[in-house]
C-alpha positions as CSV (number, residue, x, y, z in Angstrom):
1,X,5.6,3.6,27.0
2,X,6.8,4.1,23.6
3,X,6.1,0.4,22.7
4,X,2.8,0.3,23.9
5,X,2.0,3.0,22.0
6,X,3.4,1.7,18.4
7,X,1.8,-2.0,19.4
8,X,-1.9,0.0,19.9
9,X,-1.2,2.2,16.8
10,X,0.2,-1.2,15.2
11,X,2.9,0.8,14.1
12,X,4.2,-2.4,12.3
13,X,1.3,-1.8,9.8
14,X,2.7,1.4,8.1
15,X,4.5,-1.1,5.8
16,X,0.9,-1.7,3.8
17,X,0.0,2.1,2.6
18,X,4.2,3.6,3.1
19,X,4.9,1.5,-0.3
20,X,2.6,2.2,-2.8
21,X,3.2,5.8,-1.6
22,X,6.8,5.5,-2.3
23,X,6.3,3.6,-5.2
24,X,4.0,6.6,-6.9
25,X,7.0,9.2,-5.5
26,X,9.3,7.2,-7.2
27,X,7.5,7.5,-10.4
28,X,6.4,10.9,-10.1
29,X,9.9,12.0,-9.7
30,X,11.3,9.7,-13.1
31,X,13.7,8.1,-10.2
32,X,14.8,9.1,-6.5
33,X,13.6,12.6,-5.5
34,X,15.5,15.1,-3.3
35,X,16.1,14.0,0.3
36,X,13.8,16.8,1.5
37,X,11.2,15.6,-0.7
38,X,11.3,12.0,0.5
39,X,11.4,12.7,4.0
40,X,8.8,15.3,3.8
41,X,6.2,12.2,2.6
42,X,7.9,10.0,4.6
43,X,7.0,11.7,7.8
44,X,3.3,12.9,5.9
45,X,2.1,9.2,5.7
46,X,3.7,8.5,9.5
47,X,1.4,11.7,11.0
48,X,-1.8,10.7,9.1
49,X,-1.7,7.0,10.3
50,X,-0.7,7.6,13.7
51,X,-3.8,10.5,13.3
52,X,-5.9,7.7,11.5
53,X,-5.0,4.6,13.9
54,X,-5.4,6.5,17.5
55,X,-8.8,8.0,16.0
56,X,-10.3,4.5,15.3
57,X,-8.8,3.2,18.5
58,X,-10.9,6.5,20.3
59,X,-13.8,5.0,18.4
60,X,-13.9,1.8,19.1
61,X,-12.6,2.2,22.5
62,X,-15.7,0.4,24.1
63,X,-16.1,-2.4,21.7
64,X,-12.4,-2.8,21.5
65,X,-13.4,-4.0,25.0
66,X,-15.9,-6.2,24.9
67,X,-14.1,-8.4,21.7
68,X,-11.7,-11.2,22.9
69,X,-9.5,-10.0,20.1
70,X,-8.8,-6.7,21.0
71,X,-9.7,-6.7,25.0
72,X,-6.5,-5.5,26.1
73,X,-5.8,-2.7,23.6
74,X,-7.0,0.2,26.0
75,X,-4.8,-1.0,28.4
76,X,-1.7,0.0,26.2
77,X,-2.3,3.6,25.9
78,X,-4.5,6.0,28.4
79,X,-7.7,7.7,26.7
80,X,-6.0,11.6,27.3
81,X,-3.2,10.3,25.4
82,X,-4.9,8.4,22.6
83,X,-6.4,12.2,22.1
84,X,-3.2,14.1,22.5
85,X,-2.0,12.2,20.0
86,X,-4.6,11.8,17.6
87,X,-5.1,15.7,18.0
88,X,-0.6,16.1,17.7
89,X,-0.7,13.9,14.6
90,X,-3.1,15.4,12.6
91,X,-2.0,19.3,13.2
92,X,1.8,17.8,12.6
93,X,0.2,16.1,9.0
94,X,-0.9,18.9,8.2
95,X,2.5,21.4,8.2
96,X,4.3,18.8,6.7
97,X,1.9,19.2,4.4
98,X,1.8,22.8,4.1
99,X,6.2,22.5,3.9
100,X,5.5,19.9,1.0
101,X,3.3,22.5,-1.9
102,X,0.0,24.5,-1.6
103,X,-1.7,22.3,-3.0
104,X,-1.4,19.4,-0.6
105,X,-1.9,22.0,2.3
106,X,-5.1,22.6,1.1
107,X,-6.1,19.0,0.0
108,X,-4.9,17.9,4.0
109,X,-8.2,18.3,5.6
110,X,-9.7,16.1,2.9
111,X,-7.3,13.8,3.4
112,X,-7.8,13.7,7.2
113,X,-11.7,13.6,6.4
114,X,-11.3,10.5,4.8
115,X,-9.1,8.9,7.1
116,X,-11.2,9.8,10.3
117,X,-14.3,8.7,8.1
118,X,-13.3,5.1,7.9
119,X,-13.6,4.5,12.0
120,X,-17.4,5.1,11.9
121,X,-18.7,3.7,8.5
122,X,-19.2,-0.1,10.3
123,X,-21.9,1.9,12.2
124,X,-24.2,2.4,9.2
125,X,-22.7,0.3,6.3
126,X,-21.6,-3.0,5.4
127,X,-18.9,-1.4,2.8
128,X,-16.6,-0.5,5.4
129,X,-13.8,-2.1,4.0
130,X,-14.3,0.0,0.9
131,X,-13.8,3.1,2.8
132,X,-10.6,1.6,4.4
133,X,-9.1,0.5,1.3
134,X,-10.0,4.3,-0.2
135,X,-8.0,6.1,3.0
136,X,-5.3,4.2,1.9
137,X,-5.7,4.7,-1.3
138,X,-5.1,8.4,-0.5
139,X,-1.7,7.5,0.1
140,X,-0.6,6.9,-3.8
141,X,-2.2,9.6,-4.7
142,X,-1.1,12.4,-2.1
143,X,3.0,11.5,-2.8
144,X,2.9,12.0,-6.4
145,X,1.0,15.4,-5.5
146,X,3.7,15.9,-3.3
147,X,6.5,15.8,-6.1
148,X,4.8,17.3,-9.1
149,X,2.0,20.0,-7.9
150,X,-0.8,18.4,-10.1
151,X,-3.3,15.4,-10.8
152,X,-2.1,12.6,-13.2
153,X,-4.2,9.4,-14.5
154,X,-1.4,7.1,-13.0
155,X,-1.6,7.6,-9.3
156,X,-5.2,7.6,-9.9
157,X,-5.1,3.7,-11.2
158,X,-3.0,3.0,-8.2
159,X,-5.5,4.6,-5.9
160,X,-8.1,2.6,-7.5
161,X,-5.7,-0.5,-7.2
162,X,-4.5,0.1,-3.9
163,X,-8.8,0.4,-2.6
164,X,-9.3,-3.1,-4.4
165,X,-6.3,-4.4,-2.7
166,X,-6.9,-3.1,1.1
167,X,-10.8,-4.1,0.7
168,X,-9.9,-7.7,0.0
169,X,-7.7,-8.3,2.5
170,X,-9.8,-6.0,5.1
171,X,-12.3,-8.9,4.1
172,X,-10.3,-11.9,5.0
173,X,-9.2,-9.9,8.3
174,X,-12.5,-9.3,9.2
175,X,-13.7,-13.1,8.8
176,X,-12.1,-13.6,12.5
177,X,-14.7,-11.6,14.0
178,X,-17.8,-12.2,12.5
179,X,-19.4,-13.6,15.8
180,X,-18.0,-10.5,17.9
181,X,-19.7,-7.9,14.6
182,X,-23.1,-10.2,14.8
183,X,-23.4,-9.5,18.5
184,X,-22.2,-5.7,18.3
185,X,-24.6,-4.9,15.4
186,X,-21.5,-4.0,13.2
187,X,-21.6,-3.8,9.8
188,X,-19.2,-5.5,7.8
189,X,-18.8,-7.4,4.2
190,X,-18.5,-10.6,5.8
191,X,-21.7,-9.9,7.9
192,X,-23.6,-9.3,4.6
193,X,-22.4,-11.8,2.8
194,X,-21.5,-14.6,5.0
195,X,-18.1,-16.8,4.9
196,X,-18.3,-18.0,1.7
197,X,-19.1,-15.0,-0.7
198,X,-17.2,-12.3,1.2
199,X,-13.9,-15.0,0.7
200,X,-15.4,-14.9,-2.9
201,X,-15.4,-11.1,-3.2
202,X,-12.4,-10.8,-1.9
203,X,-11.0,-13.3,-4.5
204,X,-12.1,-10.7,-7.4
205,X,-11.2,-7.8,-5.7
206,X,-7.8,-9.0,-5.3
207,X,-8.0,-10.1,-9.6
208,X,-9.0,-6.4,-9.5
209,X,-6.0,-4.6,-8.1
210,X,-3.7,-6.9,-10.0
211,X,-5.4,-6.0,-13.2
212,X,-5.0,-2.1,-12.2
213,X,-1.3,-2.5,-10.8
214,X,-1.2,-3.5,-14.6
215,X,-2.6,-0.9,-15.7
216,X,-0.2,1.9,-13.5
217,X,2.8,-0.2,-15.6
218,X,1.7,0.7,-18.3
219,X,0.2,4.2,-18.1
220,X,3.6,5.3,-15.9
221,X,5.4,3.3,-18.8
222,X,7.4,0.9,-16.3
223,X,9.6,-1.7,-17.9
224,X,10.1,-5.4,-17.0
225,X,11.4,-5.5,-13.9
226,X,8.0,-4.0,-12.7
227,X,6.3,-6.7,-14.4
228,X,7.9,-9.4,-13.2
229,X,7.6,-8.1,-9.8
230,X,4.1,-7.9,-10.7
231,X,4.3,-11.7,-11.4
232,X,5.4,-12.4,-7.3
233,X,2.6,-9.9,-6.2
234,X,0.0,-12.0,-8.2
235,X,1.5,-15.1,-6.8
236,X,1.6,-14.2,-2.9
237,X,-2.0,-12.8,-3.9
238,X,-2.8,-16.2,-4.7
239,X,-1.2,-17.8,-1.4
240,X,-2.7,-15.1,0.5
241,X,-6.5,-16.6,-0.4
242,X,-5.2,-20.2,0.0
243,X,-4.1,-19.7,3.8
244,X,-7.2,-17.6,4.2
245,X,-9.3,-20.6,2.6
246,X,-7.8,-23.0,5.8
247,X,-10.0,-20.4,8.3
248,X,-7.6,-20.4,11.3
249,X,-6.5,-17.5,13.3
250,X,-2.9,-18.2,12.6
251,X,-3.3,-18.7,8.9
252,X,-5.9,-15.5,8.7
253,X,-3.2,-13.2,10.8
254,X,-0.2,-15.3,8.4
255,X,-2.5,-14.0,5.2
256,X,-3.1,-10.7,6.6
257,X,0.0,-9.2,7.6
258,X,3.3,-11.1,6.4
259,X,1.7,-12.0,2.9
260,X,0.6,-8.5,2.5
261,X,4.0,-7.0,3.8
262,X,5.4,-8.8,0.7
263,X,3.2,-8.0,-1.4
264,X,3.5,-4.3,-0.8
265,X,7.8,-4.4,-0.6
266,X,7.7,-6.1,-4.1
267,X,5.9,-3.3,-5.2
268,X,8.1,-0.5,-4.2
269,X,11.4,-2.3,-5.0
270,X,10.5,-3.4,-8.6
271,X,9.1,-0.1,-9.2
272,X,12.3,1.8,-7.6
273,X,14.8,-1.1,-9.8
274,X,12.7,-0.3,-12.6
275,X,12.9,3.2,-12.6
276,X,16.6,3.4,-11.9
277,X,17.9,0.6,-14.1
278,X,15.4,0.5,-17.3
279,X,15.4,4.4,-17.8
């Protein structure tokens, strides 16, 4: 039961947003923050995306269906518990948000907003991935809000970064079911643009978020470690868009998920190394 329910939540996945989230803590707090303060996002980020992943599982429970893909994800999980849960995770984000400060108590139904938001915009527009890559972006964002109360123009960048990042690789994702979106009347970058210039887009989105992971060094003051991690993040970038140039399903999934993975751990370890040892 409980492994059925991580696989349709693809549980796995937390690794993507979790790390740039940590990675913003760890610079909001000059180092490692208090136990309670770590565990407190920790478990923040675990309640929105189970809230965010069973919510866009509810909404595309139908098409879900009907694309070879994904035909047997509604058999994992029952529809009552899909909603228990989506309705469990989203009361439980917010108190641990309201334990965390005010101000992310009050920011929490934003937050959820957005997340929720993403599930329908394939309906109406073909920037969906834009709105993914901006729920995650949330992520950055809401951790250092967790650890110092107030706004800053760093975890904005990474925000910004972060969208650039998701969309792009939201884009080669979404190249394996560009027949299934066609049919569905989904909307979708790679149903605007075709093969060739979403891959292309994708490309300089990607040039995009490396630029403003730059740009976070240097406004958050990191040292060289971070910037030489930043040197393995452009390169996996870089062998991301070559296995997604070979258009297979295994090299698409490879691109997607392990490239990405690595890609986000690099992140947070440099940064946390950098923090601790450059000081």
């Amino acid at each position: 039961m409980i492994g059925g329910f991580l696989s349709f939540i693809r549980f796995s996945h937390t690794i993507f947003a979790l790390p740039f989230a940590l990675g913003s803590m760890f610079v909001a707090a000059d180092g490692l923050p208090s136990f309670r303060a770590f565990a407190l996002v920790v478990l923040a980020m675990v309640f929105a995306r189970t809230a965010a992943m069973t919510f866009n599982r509810l909404a595309d429970w139908e098409i879900d269906k009907r694309n070879p893909r994904t035909a047997g994800r509604h058999k994992l999980v029952s529809k009552p518990v899909a909603i228990g849960a989506c309705v469990a995770s989203a009361l439980l984000f917010v108190v641990t948000a309201w334990l965390i400060n005010p101000l992310c108590f009050a920011l929490s139904p934003v937050a959820l907003a957005i997340i929720f938001f993403y599930s329908l915009t394939k309906r109406f527009t073909h920037g969906a991935q834009f709105f993914l890559g901006l729920a995650l972006a949330v992520a950055p964002i809401g951790a250092w809000l967790a650890i110092t109360g107030s706004f800053a123009l760093p975890p904005i960048a990474l925000g910004a970064s972060v969208l650039c990042w998701v969309a792009g690789f939201d884009i080669i994702y979404a190249t394996q079911d560009l027949e299934v979106d066609k049919h569905e009347g989904l909307r979708s970058m790679v149903v605007a643009l075709g093969l060739p210039r979403a891959l292309a887009l994708a490309t300089l989105l990607h040039a995009f978020a490396l630029a403003g992971f730059l740009f976070f060094g240097a406004l958050a003051r990191l040292g060289p470690i971070y910037f030489v991690g930043l040197g393995l993040v452009g390169a996996g970038l870089v062998y991301e868009h070559f296995l997604a140039s070979k258009g297979t399903i295994a090299a698409i999934n490879k691109a997607f998920f392990q490239v990405n993975a690595a890609v986000s751990a690099i992140f947070v370890l440099t940064t946390l190394a950098d923090r601790l040892l450059t000081r």
